[in-house]
N, CA, C and O atoms as CSV, one atom per row, in Angstrom:
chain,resi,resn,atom,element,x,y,z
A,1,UNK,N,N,-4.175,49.653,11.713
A,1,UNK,CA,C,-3.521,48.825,10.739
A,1,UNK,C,C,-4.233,47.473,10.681
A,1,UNK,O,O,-4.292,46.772,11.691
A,2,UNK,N,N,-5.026,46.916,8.981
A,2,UNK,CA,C,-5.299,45.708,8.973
A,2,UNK,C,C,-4.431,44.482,9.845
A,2,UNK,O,O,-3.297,44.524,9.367
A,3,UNK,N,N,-4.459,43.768,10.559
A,3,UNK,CA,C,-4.067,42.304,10.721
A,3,UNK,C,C,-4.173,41.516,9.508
A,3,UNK,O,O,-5.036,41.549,8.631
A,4,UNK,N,N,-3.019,40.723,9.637
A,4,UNK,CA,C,-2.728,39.714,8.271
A,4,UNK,C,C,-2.702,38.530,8.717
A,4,UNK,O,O,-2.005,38.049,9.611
A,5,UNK,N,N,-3.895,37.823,7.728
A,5,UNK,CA,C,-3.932,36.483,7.924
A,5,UNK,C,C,-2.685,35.344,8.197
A,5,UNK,O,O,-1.983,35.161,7.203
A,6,UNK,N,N,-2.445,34.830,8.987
A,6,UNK,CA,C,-1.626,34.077,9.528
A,6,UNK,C,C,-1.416,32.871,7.869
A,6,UNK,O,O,-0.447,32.544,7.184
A,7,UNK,N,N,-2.844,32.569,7.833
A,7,UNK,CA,C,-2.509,31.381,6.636
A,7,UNK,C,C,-2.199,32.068,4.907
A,7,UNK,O,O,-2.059,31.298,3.956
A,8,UNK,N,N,-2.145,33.289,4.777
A,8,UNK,CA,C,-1.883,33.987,3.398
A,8,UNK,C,C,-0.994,32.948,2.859
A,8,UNK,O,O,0.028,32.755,3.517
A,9,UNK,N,N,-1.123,32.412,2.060
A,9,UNK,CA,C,0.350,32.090,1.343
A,9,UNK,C,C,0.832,30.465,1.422
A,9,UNK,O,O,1.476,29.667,0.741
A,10,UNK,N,N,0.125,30.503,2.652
A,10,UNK,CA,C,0.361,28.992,3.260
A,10,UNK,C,C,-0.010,27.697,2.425
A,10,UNK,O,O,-0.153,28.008,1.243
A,11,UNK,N,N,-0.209,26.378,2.648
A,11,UNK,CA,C,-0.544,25.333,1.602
A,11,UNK,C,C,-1.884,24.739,2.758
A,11,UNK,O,O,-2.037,24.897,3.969
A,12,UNK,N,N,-2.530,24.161,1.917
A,12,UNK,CA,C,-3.797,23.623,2.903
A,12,UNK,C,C,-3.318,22.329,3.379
A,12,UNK,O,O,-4.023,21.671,4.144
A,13,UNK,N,N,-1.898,21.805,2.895
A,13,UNK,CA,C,-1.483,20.813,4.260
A,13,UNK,C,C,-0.969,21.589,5.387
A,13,UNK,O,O,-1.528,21.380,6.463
A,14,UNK,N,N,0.220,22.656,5.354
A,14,UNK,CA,C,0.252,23.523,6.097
A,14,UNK,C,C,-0.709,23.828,7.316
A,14,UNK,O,O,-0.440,23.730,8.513
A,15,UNK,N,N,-2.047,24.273,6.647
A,15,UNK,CA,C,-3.103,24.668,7.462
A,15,UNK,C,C,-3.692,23.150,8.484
A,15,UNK,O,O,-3.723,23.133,9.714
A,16,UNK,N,N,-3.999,22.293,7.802
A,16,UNK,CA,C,-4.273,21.139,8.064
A,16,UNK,C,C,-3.446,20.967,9.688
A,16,UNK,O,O,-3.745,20.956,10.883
A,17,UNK,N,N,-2.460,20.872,8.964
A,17,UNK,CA,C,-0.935,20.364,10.013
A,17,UNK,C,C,-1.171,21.322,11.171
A,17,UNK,O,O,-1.558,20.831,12.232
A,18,UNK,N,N,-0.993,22.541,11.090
A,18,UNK,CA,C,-1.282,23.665,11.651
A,18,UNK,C,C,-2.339,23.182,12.663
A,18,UNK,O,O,-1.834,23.040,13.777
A,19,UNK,N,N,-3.990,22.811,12.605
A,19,UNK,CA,C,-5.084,22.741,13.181
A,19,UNK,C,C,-4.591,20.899,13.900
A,19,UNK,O,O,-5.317,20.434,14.779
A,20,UNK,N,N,-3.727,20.316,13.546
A,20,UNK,CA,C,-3.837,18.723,14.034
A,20,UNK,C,C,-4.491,18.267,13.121
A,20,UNK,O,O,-4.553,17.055,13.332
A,21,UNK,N,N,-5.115,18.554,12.066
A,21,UNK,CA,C,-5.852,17.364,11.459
A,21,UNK,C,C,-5.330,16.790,10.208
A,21,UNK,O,O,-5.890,16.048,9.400
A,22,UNK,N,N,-4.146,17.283,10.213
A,22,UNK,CA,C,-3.660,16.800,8.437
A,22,UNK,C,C,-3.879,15.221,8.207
A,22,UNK,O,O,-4.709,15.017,7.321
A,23,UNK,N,N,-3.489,14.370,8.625
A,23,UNK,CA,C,-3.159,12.860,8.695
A,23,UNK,C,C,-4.693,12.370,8.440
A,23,UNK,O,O,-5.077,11.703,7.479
A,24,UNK,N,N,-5.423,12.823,9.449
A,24,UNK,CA,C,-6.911,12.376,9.677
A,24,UNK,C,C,-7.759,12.502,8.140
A,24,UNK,O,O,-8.530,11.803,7.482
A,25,UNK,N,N,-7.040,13.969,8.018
A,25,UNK,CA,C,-7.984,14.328,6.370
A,25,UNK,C,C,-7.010,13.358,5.250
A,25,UNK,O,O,-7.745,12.704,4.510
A,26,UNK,N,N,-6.124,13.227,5.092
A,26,UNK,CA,C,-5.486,12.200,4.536
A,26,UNK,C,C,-6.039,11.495,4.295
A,26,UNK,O,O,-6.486,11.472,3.149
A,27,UNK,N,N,-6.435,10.245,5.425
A,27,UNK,CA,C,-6.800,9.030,5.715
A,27,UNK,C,C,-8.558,9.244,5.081
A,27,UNK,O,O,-9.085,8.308,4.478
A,28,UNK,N,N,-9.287,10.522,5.307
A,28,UNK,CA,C,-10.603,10.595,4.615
A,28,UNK,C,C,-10.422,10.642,3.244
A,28,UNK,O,O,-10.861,9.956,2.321
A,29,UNK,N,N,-9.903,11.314,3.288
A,29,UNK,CA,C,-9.709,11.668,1.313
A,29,UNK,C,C,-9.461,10.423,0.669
A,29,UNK,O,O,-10.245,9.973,-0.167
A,30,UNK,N,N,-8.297,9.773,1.045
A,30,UNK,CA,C,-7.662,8.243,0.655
A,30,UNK,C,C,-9.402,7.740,0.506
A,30,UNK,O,O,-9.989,7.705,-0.575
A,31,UNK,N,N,-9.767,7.530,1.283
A,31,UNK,CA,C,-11.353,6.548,1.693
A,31,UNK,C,C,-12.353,7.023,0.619
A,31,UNK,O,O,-12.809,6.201,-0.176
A,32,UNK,N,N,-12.625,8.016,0.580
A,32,UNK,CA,C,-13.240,8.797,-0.297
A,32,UNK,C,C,-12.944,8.492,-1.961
A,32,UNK,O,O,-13.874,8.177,-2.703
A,33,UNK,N,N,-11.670,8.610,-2.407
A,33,UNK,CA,C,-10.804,8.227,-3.306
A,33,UNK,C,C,-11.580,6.833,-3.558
A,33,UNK,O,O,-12.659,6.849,-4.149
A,34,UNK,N,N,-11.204,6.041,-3.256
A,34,UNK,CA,C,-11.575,4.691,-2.771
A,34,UNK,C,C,-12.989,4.557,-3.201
A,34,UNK,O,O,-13.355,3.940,-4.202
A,35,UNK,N,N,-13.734,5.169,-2.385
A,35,UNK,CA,C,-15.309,4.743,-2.738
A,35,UNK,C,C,-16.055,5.013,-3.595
A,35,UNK,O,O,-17.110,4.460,-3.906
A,36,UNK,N,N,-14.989,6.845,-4.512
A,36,UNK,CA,C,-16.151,6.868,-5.322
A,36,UNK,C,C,-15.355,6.047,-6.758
A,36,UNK,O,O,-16.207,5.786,-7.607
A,37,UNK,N,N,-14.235,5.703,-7.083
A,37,UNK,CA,C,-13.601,4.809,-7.631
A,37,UNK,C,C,-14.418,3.503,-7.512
A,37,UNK,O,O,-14.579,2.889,-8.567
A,38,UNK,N,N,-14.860,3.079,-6.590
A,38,UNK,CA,C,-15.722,1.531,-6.536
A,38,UNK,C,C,-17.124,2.155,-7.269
A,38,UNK,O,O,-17.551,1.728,-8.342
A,39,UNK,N,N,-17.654,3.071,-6.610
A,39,UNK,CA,C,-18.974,3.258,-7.384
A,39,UNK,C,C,-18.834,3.529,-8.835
A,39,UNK,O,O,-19.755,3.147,-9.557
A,40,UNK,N,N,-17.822,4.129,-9.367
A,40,UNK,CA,C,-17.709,4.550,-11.009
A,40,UNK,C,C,-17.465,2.883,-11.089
A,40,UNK,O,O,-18.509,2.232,-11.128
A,41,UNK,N,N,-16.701,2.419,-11.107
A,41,UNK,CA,C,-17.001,0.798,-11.655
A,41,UNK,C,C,-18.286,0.411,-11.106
A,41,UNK,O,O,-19.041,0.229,-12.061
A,42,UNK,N,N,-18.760,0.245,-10.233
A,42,UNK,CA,C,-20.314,-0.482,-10.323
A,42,UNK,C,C,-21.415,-0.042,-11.425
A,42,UNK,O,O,-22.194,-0.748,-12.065
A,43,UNK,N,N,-21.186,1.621,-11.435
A,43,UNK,CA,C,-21.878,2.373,-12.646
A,43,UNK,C,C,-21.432,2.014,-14.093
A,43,UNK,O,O,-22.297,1.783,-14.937
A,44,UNK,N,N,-20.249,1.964,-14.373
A,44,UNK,CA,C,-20.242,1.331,-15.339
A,44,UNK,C,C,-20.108,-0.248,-16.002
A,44,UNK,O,O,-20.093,-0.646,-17.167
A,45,UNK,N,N,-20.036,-0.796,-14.963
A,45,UNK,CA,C,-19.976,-2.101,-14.995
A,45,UNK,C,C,-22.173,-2.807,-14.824
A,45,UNK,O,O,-22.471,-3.996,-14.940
A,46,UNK,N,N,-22.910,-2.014,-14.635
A,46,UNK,CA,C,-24.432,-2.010,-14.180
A,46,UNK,C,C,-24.419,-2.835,-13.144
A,46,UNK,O,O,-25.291,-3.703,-13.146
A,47,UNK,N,N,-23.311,-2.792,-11.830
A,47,UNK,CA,C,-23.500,-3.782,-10.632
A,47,UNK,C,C,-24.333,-3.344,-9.529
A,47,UNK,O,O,-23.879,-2.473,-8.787
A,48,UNK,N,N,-25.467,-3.814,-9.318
A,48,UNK,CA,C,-26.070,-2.981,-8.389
A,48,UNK,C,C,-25.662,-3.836,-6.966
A,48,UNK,O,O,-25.370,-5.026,-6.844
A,49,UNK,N,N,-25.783,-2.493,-5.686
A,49,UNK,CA,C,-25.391,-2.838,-4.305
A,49,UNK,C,C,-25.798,-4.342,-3.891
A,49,UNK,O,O,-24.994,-5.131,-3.395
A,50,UNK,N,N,-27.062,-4.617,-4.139
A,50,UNK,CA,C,-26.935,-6.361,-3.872
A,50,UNK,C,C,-25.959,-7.188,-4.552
A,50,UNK,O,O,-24.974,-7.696,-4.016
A,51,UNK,N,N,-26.241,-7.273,-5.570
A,51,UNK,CA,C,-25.027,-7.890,-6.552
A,51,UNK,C,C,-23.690,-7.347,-6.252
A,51,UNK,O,O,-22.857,-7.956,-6.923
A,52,UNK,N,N,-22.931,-6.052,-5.190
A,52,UNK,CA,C,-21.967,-6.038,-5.277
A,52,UNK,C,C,-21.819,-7.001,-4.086
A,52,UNK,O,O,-21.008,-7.927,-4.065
A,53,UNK,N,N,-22.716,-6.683,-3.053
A,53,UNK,CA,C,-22.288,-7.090,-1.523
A,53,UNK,C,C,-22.215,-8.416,-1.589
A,53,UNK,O,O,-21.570,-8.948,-0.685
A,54,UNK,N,N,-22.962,-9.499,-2.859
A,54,UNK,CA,C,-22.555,-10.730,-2.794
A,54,UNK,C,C,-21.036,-11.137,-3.465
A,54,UNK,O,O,-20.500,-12.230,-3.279
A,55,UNK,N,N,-20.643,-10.388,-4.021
A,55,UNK,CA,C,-19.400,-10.486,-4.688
A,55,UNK,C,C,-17.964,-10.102,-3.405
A,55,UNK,O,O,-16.749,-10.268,-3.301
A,56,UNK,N,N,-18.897,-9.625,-2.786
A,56,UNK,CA,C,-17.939,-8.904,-1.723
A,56,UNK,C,C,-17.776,-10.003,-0.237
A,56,UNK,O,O,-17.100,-10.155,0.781
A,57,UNK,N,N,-19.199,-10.714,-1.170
A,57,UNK,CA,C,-19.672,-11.774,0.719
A,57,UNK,C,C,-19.373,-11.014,2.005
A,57,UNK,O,O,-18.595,-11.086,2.956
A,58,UNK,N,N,-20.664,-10.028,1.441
A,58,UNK,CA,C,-20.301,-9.510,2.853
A,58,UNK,C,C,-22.471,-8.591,2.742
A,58,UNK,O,O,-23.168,-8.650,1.729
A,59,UNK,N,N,-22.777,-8.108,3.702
A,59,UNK,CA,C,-24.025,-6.954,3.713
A,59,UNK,C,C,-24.241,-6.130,3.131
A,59,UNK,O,O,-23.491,-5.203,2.822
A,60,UNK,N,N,-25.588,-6.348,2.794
A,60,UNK,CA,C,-25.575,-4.313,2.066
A,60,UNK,C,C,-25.207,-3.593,3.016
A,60,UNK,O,O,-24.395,-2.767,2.599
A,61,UNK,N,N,-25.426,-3.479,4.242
A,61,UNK,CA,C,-24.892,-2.065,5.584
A,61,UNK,C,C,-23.873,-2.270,5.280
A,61,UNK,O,O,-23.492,-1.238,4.728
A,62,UNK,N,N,-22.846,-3.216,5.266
A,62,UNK,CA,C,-21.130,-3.056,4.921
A,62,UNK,C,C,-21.169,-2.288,3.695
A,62,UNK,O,O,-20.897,-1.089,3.635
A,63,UNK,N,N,-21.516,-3.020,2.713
A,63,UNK,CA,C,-21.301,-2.010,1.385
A,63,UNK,C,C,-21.717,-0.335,1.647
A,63,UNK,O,O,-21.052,0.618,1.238
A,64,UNK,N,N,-22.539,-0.285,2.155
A,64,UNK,CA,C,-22.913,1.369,2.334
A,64,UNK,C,C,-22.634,1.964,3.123
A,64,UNK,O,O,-23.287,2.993,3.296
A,65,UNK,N,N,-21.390,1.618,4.139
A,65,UNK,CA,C,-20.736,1.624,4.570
A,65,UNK,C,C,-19.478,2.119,3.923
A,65,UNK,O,O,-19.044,3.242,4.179
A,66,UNK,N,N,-18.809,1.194,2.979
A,66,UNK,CA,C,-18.260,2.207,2.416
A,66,UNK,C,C,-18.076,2.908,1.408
A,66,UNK,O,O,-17.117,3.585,1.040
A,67,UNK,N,N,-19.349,2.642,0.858
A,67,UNK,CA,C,-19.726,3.948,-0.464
A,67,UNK,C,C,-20.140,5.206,0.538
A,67,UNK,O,O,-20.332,6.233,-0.112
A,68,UNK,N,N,-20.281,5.330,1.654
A,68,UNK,CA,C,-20.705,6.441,2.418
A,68,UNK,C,C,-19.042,7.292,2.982
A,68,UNK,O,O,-18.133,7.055,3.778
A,69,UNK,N,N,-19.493,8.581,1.771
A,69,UNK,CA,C,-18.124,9.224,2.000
A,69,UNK,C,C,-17.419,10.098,3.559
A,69,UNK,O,O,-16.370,10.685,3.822
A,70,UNK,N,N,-18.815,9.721,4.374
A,70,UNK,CA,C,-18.375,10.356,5.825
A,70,UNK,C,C,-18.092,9.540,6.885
A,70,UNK,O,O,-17.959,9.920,8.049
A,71,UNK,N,N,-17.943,7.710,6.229
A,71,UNK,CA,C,-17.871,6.933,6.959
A,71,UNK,C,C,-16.356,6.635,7.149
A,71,UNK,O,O,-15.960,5.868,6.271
A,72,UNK,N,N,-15.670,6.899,7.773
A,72,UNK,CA,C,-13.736,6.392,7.260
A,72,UNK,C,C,-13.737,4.989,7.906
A,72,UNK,O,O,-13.047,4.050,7.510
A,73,UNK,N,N,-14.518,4.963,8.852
A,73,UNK,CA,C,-13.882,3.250,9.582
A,73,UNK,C,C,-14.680,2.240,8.318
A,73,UNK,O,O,-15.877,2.006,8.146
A,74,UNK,N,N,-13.420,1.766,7.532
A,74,UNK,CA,C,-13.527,0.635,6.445
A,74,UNK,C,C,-11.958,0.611,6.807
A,74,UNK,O,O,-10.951,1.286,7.024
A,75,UNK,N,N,-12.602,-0.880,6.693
A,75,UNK,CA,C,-11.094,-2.024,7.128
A,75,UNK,C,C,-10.509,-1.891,5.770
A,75,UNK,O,O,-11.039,-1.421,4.764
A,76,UNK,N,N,-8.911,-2.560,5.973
A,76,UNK,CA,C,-8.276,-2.944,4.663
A,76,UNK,C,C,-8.887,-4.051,3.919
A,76,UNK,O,O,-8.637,-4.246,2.729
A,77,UNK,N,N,-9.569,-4.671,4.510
A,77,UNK,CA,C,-9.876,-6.098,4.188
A,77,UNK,C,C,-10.860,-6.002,3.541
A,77,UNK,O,O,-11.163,-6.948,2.814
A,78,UNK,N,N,-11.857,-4.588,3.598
A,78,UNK,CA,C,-13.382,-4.731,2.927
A,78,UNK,C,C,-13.107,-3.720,1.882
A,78,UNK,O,O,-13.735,-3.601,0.831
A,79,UNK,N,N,-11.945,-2.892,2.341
A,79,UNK,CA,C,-11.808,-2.007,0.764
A,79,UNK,C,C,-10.445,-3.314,-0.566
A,79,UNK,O,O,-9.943,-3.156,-1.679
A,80,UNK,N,N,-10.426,-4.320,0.378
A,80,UNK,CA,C,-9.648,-4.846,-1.079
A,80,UNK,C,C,-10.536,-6.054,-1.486
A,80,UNK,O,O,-10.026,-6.867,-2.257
A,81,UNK,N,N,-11.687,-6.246,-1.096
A,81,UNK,CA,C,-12.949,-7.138,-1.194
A,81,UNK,C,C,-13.938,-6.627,-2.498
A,81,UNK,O,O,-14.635,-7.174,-3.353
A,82,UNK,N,N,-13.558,-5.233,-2.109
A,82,UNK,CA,C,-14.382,-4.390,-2.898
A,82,UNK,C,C,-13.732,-4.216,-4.269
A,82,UNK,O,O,-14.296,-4.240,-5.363
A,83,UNK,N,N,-12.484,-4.043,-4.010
A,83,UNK,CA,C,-11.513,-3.957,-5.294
A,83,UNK,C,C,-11.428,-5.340,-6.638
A,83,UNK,O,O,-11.390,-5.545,-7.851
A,84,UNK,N,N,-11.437,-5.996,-5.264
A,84,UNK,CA,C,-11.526,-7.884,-6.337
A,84,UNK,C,C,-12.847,-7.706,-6.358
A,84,UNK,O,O,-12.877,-8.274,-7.450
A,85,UNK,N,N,-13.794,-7.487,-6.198
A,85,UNK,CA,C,-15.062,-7.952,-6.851
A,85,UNK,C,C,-15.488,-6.685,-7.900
A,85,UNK,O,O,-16.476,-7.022,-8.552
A,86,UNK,N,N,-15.096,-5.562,-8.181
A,86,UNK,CA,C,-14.685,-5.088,-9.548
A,86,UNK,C,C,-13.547,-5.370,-10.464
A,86,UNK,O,O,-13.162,-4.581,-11.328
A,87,UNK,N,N,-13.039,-6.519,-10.230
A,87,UNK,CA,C,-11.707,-6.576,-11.053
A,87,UNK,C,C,-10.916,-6.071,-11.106
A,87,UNK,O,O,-10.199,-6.051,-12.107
A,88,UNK,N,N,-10.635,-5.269,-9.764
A,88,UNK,CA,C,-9.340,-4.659,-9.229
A,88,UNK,C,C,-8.470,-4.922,-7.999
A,88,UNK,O,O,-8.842,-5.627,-7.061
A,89,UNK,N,N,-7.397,-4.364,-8.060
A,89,UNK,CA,C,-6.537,-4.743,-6.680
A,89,UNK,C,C,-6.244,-3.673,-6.018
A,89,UNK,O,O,-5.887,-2.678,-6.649
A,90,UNK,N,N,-6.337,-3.641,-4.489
A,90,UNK,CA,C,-5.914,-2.268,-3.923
A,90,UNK,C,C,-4.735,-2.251,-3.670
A,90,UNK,O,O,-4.224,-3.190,-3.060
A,91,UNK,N,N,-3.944,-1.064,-4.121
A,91,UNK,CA,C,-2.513,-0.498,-3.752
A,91,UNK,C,C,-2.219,0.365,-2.907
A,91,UNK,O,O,-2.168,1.554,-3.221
A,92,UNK,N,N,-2.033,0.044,-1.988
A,92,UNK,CA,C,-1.064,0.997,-0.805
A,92,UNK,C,C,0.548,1.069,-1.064
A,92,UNK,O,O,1.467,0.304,-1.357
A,93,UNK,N,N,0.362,2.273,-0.815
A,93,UNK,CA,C,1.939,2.718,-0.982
A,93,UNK,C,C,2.178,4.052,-0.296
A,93,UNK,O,O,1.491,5.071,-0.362
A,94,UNK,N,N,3.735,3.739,0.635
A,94,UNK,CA,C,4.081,4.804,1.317
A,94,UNK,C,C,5.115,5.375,0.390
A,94,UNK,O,O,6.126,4.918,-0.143
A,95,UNK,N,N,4.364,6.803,0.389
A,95,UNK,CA,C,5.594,7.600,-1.043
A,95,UNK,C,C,6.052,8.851,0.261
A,95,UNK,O,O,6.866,9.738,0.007
C-alpha cells in the first residue's frame, strides 16, 4: 500500500510551522517585499545606488545590503531611510 504524504492538503504555513521555520520565512519575505519595492522606485524614479545611499546617508555596502534578497539582517531604521528617500513611509502593522 502507497504511503500518503503527510503534507497533502496542508497550507505552506502549515508546512512552514510544521518544519520551525514559519516566522523566520515571514520575516524574509516581509524583507524581500521591502527591497524589491525600493528597487521598483529607484527604477522608476532613474535613482542610481550612489545617489540612493546619499539620500539614505548611509554606504553603498548598506544599500546592497538591503537590495540583497538573501540578506534579512536590515534594521528598522535603514529600511525606513530607504522608504523616505523614495518618498515613502514604512508601515508596520500587526494584523
Amino acid at each position: 500500500m502507497k504511503k500518503q504524504n503527510k503534507h497533502v492538503g496542508s497550507s505552506l504555513d502549515d508546512i512552514l510551522k510544521h518544519e520551525g521555520i514559519l516566522e523566520e520565512a515571514r520575516a524574509i519575505a516581509i524583507k524581500e517585499s521591502v527591497a524589491w519595492q525600493v528597487q521598483q522606485a529607484m527604477l522608476k524614479d532613474n535613482i542610481t545606488k550612489v545617489e540612493m545611499a546619499k539620500r539614505m546617508r548611509t554606504s553603498r555596502a548598506a544599500l546592497d545590503r538591503l537590495l540583497d534578497p538573501g540578506n534579512g539582517a536590515v534594521t528598522l531604521q535603514t529600511l525606513s531611510r530607504a522608504a523616505n528617500a523614495i518618498g515613502r513611509v514604512l508601515r508596520i502593522e500587526l494584523v
